[in-house]
ZAKOLKOL-517686 format. One record per atom (N, C-alpha, C, O, CB): residue in three letters; z, x, y. Coordinates in steps of 0.02 Angstrom, whole numbers, plus 50000, padded with zeros to 5 digits. Atoms other than C-alpha are relative to their C-alpha. Glycine has a CB too. Layout:
<pts>
ALAZXY ...
</pts>
This chain:
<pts>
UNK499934994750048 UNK582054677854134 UNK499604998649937 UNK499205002949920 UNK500735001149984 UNK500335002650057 UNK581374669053982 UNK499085001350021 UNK498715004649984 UNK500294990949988 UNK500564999749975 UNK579694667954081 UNK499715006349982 UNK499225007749947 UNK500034998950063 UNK500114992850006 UNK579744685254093 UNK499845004549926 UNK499405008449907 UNK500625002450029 UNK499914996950090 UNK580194690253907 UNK499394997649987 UNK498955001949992 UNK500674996649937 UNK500605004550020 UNK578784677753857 UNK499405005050022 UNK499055007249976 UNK499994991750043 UNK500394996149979 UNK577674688053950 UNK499965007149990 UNK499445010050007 UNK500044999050047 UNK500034995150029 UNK578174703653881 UNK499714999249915 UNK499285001849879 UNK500665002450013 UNK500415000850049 UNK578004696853742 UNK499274999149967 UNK499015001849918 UNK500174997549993 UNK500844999750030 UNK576244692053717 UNK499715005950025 UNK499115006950014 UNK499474993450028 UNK500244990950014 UNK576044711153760 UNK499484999350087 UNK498925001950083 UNK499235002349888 UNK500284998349938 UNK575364710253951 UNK500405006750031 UNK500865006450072 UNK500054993550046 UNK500024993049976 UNK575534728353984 UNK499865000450041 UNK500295003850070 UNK499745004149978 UNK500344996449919 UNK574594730954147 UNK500444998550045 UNK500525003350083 UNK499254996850033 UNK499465003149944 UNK575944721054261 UNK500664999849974 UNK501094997350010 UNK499834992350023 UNK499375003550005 UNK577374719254184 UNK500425003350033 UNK500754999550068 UNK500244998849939 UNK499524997049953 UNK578484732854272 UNK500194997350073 UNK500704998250106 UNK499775006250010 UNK499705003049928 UNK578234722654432 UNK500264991749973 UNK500804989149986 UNK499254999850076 UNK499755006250035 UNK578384706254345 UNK500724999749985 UNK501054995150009 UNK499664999149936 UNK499535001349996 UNK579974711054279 UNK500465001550047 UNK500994998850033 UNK500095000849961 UNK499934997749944 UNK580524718754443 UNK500354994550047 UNK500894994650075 UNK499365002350021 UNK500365004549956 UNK580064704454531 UNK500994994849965 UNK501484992549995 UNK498814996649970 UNK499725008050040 UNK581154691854397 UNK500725003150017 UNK501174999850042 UNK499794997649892 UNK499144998349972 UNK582794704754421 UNK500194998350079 UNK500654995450108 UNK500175009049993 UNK499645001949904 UNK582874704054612 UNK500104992150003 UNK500624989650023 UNK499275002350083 UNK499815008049979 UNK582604684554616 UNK500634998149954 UNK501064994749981 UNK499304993949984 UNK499445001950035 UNK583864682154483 UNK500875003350035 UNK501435000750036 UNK499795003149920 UNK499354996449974 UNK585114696054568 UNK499904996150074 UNK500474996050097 UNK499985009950000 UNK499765002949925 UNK584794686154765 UNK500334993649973 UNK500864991549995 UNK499314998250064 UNK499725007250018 UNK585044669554670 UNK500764999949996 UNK501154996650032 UNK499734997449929 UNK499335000550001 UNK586614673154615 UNK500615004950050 UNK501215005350042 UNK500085001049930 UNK499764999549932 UNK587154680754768 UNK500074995050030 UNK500664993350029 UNK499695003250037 UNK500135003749965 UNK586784668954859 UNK500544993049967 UNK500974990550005 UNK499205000050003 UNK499595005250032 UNK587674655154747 UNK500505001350026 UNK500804997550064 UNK500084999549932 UNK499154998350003 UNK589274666054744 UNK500314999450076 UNK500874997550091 UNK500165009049969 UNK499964999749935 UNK589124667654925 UNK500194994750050 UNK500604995050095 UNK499515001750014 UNK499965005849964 UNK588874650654987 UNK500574995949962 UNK500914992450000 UNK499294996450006 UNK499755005150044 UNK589884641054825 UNK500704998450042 UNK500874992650051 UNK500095002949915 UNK499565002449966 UNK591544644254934 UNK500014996250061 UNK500324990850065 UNK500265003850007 UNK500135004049936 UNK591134638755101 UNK499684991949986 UNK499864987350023 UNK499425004850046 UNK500215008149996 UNK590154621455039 UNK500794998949956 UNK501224995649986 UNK499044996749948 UNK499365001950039 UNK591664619954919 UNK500294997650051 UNK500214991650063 UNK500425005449962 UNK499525000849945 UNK592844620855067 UNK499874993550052 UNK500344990250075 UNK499975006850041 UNK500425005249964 UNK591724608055166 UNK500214995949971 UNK500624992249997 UNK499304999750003 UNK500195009250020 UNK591504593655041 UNK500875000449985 UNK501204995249986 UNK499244996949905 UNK499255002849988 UNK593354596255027 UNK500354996150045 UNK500664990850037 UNK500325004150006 UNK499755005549930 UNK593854591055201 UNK499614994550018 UNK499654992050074 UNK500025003650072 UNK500385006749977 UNK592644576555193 UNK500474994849971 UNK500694996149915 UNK499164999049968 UNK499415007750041 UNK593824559955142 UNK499204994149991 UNK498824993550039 UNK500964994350093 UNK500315005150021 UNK592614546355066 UNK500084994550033 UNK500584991250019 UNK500124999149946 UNK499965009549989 UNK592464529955141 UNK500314994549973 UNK500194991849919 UNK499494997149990 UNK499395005050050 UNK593884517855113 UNK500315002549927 UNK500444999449875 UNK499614992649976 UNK499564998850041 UNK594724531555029 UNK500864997850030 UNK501074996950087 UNK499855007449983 UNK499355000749983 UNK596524528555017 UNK500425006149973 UNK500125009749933 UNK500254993549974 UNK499534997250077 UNK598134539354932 UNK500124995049985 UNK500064989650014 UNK500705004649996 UNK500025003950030 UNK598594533254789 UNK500755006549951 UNK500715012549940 UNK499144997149977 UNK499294999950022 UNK600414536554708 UNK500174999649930 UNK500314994649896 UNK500324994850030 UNK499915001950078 UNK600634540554542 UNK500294993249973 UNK500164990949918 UNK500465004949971 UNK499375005650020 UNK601964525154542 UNK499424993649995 UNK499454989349952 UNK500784998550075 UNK500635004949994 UNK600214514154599 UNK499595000749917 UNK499184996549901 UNK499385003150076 UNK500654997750067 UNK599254520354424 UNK500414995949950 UNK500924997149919 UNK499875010749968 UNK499765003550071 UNK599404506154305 UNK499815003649937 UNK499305006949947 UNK499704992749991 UNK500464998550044 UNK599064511954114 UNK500274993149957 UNK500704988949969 UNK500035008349966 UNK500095003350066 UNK598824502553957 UNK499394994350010 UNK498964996050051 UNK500754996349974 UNK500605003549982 UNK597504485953950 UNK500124999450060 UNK500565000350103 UNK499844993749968 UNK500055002849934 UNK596644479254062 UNK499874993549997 UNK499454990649963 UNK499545002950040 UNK500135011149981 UNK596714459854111 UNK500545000250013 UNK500834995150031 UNK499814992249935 
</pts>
């Protein structure tokens, strides 16, 4: 978008209607596309467990120093 403005700005008249054209659709698939996929990978790296994860028990969570 900025790209775009910038380019209006220094006054390029002959293209810009497709230029900015151009910058709405990729900006409107992008964030399609984000909104689209963000649940499904979400849901994924959820059911992945980490390597030599464990639970861990609130009653396990020391606070105050450490040593």
């Amino acid at each position: 978008m900025v790209l775009a403005l910038l380019a209006l700005q220094a006054g390029i008249d002959t293209q810009i209607g497709i230029i900015l054209e151009s910058v709405v659709m990729v900006v409107f698939c992008s964030v399609m596309l984000h909104g689209l996929t963000a649940p499904l990978i979400g849901r994924a790296v959820a059911r992945r467990e980490p390597a030599g994860a464990t639970d861990v028990r609130p009653e396990d969570i020391r606070t105050g120093p450490v040593g």
